[in-house]
C-alpha positions as CSV (number, residue, x, y, z in Angstrom):
1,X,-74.8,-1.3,25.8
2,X,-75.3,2.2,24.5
3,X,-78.3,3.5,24.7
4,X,-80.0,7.0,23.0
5,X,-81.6,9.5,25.3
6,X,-84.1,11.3,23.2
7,X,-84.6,14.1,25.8
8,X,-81.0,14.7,25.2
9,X,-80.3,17.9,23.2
10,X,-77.0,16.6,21.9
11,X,-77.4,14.7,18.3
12,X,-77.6,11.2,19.1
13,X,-73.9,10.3,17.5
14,X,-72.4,12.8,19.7
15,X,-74.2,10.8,23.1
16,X,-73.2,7.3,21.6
17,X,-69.5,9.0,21.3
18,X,-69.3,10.3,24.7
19,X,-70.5,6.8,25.9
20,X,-68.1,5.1,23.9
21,X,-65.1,7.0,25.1
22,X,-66.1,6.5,28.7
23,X,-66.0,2.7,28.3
24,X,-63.3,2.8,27.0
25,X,-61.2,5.4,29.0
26,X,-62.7,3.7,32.3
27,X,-61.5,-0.2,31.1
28,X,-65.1,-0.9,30.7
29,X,-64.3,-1.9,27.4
30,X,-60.6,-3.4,27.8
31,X,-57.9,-3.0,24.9
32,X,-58.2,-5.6,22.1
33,X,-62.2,-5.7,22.5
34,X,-63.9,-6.4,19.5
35,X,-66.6,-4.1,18.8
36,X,-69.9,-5.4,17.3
37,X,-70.0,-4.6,13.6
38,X,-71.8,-0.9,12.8
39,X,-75.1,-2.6,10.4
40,X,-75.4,-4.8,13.6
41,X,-75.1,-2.2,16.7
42,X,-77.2,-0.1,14.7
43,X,-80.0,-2.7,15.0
44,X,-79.5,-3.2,18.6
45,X,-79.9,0.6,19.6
46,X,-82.4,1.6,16.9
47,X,-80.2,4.0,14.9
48,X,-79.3,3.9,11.2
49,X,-76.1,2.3,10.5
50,X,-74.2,5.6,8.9
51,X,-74.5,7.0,13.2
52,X,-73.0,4.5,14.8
53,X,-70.3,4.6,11.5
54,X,-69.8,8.5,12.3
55,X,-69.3,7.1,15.7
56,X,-66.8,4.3,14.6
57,X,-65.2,6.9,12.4
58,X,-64.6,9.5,15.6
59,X,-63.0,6.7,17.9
60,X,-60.6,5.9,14.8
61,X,-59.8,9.4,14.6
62,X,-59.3,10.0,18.5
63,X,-57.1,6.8,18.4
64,X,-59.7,4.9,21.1
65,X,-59.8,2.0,18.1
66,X,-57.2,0.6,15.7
67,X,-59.2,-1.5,12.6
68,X,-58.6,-4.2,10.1
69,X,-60.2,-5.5,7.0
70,X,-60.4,-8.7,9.1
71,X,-60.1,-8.3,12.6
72,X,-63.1,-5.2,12.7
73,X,-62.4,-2.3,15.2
74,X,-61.0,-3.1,18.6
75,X,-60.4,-1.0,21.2
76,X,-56.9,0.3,20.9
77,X,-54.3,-1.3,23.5
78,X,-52.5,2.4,23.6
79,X,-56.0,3.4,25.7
80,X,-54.7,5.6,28.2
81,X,-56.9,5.3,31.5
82,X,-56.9,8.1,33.7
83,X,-55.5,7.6,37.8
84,X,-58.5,7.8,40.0
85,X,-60.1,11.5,41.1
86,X,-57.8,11.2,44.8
87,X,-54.7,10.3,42.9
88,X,-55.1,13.2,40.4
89,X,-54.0,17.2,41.8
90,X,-56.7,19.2,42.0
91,X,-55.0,22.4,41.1
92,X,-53.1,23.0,37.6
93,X,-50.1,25.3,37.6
94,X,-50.0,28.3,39.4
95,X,-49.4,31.7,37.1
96,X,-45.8,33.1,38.3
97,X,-45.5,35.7,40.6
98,X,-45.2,39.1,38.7
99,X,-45.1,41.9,41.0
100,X,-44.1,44.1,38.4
101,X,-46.6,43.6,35.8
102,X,-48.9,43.7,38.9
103,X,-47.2,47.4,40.2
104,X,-47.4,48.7,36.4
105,X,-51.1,47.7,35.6
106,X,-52.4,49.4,39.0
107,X,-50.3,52.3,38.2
108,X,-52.0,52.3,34.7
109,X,-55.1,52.2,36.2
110,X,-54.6,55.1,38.4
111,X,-53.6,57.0,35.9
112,X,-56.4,56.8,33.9
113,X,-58.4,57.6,36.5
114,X,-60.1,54.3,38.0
115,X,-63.0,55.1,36.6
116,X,-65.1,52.1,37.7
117,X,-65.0,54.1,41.4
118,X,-67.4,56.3,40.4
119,X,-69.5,58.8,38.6
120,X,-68.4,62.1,37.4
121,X,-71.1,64.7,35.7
122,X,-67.9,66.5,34.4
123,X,-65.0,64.5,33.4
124,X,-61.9,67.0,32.8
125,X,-59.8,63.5,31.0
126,X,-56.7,64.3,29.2
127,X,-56.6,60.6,28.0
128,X,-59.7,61.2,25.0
129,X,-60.7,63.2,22.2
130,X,-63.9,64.0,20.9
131,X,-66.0,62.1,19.1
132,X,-69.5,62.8,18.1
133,X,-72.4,61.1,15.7
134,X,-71.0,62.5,12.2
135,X,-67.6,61.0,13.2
136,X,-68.8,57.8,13.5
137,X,-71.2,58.1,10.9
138,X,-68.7,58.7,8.3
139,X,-66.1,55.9,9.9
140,X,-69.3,53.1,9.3
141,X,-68.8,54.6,6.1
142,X,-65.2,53.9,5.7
143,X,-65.4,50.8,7.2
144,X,-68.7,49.6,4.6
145,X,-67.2,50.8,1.4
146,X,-63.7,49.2,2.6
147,X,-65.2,46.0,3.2
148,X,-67.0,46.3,-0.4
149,X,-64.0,47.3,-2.3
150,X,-61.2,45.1,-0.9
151,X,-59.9,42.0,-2.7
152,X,-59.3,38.4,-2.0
153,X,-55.4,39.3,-1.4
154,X,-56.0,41.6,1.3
155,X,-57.4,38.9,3.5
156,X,-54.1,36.6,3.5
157,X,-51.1,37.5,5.5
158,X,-50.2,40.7,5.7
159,X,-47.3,42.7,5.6
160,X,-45.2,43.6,8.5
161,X,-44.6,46.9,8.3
162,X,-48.5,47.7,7.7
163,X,-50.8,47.7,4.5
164,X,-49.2,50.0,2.0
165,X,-51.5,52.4,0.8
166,X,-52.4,53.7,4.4
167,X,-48.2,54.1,4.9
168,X,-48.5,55.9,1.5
169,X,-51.1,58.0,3.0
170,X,-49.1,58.6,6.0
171,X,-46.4,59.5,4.4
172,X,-48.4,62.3,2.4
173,X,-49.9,63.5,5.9
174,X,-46.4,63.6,7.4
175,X,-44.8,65.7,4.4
176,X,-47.6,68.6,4.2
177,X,-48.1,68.8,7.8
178,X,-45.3,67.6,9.7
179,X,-42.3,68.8,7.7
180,X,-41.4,65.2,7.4
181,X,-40.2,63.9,4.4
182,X,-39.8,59.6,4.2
183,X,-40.3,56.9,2.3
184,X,-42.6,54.3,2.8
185,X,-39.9,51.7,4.2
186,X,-39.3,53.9,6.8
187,X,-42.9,53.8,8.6
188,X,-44.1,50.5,10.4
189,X,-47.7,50.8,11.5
190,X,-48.3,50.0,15.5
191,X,-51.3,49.2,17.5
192,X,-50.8,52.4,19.5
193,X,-47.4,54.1,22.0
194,X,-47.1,51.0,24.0
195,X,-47.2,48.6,21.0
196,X,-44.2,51.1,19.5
197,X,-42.3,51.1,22.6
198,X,-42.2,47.2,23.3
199,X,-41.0,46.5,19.8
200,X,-38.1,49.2,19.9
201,X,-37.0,47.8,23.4
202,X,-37.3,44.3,21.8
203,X,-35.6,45.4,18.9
204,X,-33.4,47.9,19.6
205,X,-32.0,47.7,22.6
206,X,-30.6,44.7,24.9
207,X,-31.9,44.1,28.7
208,X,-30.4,46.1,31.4
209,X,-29.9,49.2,29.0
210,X,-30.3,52.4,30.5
211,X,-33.1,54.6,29.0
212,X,-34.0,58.2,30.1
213,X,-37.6,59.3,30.4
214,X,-39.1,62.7,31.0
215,X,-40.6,63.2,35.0
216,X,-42.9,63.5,35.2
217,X,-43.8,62.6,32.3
218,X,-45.6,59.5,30.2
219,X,-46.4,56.4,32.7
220,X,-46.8,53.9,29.8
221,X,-43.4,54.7,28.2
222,X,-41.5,53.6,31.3
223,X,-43.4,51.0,32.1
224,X,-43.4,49.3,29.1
225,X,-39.8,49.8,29.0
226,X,-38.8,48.6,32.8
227,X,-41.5,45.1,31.9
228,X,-38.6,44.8,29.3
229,X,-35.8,44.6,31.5
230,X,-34.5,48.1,31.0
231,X,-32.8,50.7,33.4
232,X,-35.2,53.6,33.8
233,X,-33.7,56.7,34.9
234,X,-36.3,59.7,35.0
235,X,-34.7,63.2,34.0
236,X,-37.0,66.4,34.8
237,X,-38.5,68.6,33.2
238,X,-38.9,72.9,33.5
239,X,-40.3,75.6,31.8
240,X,-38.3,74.9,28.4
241,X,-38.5,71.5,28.9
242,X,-36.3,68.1,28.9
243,X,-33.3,69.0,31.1
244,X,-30.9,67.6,28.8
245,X,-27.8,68.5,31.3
246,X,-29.4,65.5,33.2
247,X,-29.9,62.6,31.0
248,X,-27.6,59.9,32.2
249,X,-24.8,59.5,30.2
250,X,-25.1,55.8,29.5
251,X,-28.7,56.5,28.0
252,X,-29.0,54.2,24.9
253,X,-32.8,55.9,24.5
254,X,-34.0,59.2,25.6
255,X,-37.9,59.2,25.2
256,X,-39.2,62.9,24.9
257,X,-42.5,64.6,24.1
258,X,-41.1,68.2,22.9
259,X,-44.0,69.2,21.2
260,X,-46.2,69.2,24.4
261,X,-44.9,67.7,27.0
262,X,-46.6,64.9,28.4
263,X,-47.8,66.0,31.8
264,X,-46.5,69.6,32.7
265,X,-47.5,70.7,29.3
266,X,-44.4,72.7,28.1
267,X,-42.8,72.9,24.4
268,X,-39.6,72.3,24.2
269,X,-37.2,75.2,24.2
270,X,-35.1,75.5,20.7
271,X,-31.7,75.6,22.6
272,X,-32.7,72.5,24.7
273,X,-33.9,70.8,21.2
274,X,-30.2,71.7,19.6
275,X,-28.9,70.7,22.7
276,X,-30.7,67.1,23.0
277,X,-29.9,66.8,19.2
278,X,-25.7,67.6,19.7
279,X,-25.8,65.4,22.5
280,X,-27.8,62.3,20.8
281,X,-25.2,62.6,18.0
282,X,-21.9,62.9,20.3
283,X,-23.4,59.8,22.6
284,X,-24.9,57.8,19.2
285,X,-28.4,56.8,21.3
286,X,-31.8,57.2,20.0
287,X,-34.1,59.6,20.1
288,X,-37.7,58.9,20.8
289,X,-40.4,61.6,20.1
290,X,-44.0,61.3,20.4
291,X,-46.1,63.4,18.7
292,X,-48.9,62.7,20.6
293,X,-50.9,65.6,20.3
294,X,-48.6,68.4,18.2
295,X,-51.5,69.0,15.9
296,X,-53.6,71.0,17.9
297,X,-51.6,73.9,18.8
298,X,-53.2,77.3,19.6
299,X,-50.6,80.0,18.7
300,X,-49.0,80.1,15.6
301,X,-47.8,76.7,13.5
302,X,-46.7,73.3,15.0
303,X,-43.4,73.2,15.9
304,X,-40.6,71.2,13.6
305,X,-40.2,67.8,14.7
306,X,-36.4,66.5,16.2
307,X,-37.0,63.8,13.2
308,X,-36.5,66.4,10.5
309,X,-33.0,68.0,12.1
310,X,-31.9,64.5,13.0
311,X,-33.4,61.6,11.4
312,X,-30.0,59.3,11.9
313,X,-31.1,59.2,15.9
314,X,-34.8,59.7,16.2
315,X,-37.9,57.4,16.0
316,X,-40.3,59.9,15.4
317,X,-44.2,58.1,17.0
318,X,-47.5,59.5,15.3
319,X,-50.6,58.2,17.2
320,X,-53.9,58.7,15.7
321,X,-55.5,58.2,19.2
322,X,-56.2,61.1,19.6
323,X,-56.5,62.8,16.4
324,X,-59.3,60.6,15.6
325,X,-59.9,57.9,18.4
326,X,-57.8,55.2,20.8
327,X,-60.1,53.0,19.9
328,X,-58.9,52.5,16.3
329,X,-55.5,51.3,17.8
330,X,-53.3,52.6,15.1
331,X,-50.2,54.4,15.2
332,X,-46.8,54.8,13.2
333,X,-43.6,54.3,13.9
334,X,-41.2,56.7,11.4
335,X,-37.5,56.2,11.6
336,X,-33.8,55.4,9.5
337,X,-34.6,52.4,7.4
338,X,-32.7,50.0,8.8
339,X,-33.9,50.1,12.2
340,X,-37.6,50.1,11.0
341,X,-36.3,47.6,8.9
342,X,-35.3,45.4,12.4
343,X,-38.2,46.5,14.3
344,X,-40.5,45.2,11.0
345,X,-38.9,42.3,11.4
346,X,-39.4,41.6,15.3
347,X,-43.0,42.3,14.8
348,X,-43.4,39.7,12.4
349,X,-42.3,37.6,14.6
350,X,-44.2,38.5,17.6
351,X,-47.6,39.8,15.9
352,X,-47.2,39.0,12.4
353,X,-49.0,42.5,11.7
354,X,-52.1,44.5,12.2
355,X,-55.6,43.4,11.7
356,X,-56.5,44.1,7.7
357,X,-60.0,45.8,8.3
358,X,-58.5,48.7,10.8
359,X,-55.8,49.1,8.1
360,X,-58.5,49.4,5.2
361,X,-60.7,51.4,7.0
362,X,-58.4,53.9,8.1
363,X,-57.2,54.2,4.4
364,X,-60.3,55.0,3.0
365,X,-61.1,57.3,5.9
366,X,-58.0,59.2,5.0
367,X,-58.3,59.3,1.0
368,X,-61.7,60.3,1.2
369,X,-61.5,63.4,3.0
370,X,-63.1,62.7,6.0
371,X,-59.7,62.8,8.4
372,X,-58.8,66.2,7.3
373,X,-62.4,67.4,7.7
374,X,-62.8,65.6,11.2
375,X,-59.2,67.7,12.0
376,X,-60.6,70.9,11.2
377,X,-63.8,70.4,13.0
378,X,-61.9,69.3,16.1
379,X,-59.6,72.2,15.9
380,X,-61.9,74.9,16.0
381,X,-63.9,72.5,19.0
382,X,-60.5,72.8,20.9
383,X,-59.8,76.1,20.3
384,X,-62.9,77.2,21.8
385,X,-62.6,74.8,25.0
386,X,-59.1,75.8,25.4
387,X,-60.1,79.3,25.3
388,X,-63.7,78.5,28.1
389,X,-60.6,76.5,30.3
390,X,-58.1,79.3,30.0
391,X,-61.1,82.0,30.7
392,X,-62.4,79.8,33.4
393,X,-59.4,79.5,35.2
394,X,-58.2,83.2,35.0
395,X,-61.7,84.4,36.2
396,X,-62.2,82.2,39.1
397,X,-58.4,83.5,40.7
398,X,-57.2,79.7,40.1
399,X,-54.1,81.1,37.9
400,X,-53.0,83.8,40.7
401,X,-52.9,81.0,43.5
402,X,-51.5,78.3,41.2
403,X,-49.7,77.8,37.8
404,X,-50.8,77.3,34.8
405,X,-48.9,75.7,32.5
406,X,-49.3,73.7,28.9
407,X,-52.0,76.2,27.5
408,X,-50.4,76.7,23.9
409,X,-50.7,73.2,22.2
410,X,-52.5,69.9,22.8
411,X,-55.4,68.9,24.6
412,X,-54.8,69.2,28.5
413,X,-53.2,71.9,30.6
414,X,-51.8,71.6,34.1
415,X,-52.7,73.4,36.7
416,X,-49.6,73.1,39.2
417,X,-49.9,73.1,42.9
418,X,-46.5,73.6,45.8
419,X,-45.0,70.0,46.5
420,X,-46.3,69.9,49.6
421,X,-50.2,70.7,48.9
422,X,-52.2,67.9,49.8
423,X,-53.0,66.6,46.0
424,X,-55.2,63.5,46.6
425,X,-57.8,65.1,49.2
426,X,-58.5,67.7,46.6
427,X,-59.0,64.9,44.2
428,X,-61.3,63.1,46.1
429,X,-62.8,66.3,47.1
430,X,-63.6,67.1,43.4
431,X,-65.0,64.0,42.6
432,X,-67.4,64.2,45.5
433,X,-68.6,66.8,43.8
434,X,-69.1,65.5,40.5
435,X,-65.7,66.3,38.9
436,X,-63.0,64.7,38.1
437,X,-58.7,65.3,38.1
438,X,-56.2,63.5,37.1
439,X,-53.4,64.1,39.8
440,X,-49.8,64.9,38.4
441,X,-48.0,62.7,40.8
442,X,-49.1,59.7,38.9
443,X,-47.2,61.0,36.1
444,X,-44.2,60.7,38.1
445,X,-41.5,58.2,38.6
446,X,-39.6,60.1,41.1
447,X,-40.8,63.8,40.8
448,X,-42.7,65.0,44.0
449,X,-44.7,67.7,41.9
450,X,-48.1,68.3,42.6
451,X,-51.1,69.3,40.9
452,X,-54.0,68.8,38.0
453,X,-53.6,67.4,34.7
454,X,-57.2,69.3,32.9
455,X,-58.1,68.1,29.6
456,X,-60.5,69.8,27.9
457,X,-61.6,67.4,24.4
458,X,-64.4,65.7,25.4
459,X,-65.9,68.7,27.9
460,X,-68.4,71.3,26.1
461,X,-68.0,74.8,27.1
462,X,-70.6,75.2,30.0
463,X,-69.4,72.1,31.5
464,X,-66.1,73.4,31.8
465,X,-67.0,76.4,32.9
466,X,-69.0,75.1,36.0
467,X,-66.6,72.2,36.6
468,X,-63.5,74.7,36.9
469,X,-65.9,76.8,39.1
470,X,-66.7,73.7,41.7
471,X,-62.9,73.2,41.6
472,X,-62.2,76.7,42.7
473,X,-64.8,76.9,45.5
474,X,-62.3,73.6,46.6
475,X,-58.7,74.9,46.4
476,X,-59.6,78.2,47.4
477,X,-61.3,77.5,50.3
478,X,-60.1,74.9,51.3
């Protein structure tokens, strides 16, 4: 018999349910058992009749009962009754063995510093820019009105390539700022670099290809490329940059950072850029070149992007991590139509597209002002934080015993030890002392060069001014 527990917080159909199933899955209740009819059980237990007919109705549904105007319910003779607890494995499957998702992910977390180790009072992090109260004011903003003003359509599913008026918007940004005239067909919003990288290496390339990647250089991009199967051959880089004379010559994909180069901080030299461009068109592989961080240059313009000298070979990346925040997860992905056009269509069938609210969010921030208002205040931020680093570093003797490099553009500079200096004691060292370095051999693949990635963004001016001063008392007495 069932019976109704009324210190049970469950509703009482839900208890006579459980019951139920557990006669029957246990061959309490044997298949082709007649159950009493609902008005009658209902009397027995004390319930109304329309709980134990939600009851009836759930077994029906589950396929515990089969009914008939005539025969009633009966316990269905498809029951399936479980082996016994010793006959049953107690384990499920066992995940795979992935040693190189496991490599990349510590590596990933290395390079971004590990910071769950520890406490820093001055965080030097070339990974974040920076963000204060009015920022996020005016993105709750954004993100209110969006909410208010969208439509009904908006909420079904999306387009792949992104929601159109923020690739309108994009492609506005791109053509007064960047030099970089497209249409809208020819941006596909990401979810950030990585989420651009995996689709081109899903899309437009086949496993085993050989891709060249600067070293040292961006972990992420060759990670994300060798988890797809790829070749990665690292080519390194001097003072003008990418040394194109050694990109392997069955490269399918050079990725390049040109504006600012990803770790040693370097722009690109214009012969090496004419030369990269020659040899892309001679060798017909593609050109990838993130942006990351071109906008925040400290002499003169930003530099013309490889996309607008060659836009038959180059996927040209624009992240707005960190001209606004990582957090948003938005990125584009500007190339020739048709290979947008392929990479559109493997991210429909992979991810379908972005989330909607990001998308309208982002839109509104950019119409209404506020992104080109947050970029000016930033820029003047940066400008005086690079100048405090630069200053800092001159004053303390740092730049006569090492070399500074990367102090023109972007939002880091790289303070570059002799191969054989012991790198990770001075890191630990520092952080002892309340600061914290990003080491450049975790930007490498196989480069053995040493030294200090220093980002400035997110560190005010006395902060960065004591920090480089505890750093000095370490290198240069040490």
């Amino acid at each position: 018999m069932l019976k109704v527990n009324r210190d049970d917080e469950r509703p009482i159909w839900q208890q006579l349910l459980d019951q139920a199933i557990h006669n029957i899955t246990t061959g309490k209740w044997p298949p082709g058992e007649l159950l009493l009819p609902s008005r009658e059980l209902a009397q027995l237990i004390g319930v109304s009749r329309s709980t134990i007919q939600t009851v009836y109705e759930e077994l029906f549904s589950r396929g515990y009962t089969v009914t008939s105007r005539r025969g009633g319910t009966r316990v269905s003779e498809w029951t399936y009754k479980p082996h016994s607890a010793d006959e049953v494995p107690a384990l499920g499957p066992v995940p795979p063995e992935l040693p190189l998702l496991n490599t990349a992910i510590g590596h990933l977390h290395n390079w971004f510093g590990n910071k769950e180790k520890g406490k820093e009072e001055i965080d030097f992090s070339p990974h974040e820019p920076y963000l204060d109260e009015h920022f996020l004011n005016n993105w709750r903003q954004s993100f209110s009105q969006a909410s208010t003003e969208t439509d009904l359509d908006s909420w079904a599913y999306g387009d792949a390539y992104g929601y159109l008026p923020l690739r309108e918007q994009i492609q506005r940004y791109l053509s007064l700022e960047r030099g970089v005239h497209v249409e809208v067909d020819q941006i596909l919003l990401t979810s950030g670099a990585q989420h651009s990288l995996d689709l081109i290496a899903q899309a437009l390339l086949h496993e085993g290809t050989t891709v060249s990647v600067e070293d040292p250089g961006f972990p992420a991009a060759w990670m994300a490329m060798k988890y797809r199967g790829m070749q990665v051959v690292s080519v390194p880089v001097d003072e003008h940059g990418l040394c194109v004379d050694d990109i392997h010559p069955e490269s399918r994909l050079v990725y390049v950072t040109p504006s600012h180069q990803c770790a040693v901080g370097v722009i690109m030299s214009e012969p090496r850029r004419q030369q990269l461009l020659h040899l892309a068109a001679e060798q017909s592989f593609w050109i990838v070149e993130d942006d990351y961080d071109s906008e925040f240059r400290y002499r003169g313009d930003p530099l013309p992007t490889l996309f607008s000298q060659r836009p038959q070979n180059t996927l040209y990346m624009l992240s707005f991590s960190k001209m606004i925040a990582p957090g948003i997860r938005m990125s584009a992905l500007v190339g020739p139509k048709e290979a947008i056009r392929q990479l559109a269509r493997v991210h429909e069938l992979t991810y379908r597209h972005l989330p909607i609210m990001e998308q309208l969010t982002l839109t509104h921030f950019i119409e209404h002002g506020h992104f080109m208002r947050h970029m000016r205040k930033v820029r003047n931020i940066y400008r005086r934080r690079h100048a405090a680093m630069t200053k800092a570093i001159v004053a303390t003797g740092l730049s006569e015993r090492f070399t500074l490099s990367g102090a023109e553009t972007g939002l880091h500079m790289l303070l570059e030890a002799e191969p054989s200096f012991d790198e990770a004691t001075v890191t630990s060292l520092a952080l002892e002392r309340g600061i914290r370095i990003y080491p450049l051999s975790q930007y490498g693949l196989e480069s053995k060069r040493k030294g200090w990635i220093l980002g400035f963004a997110k560190v005010d001016e006395a902060a960065i001014e004591e920090g480089i001063e505890r750093l000095a008392e370490i290198l240069l007495h040490k």
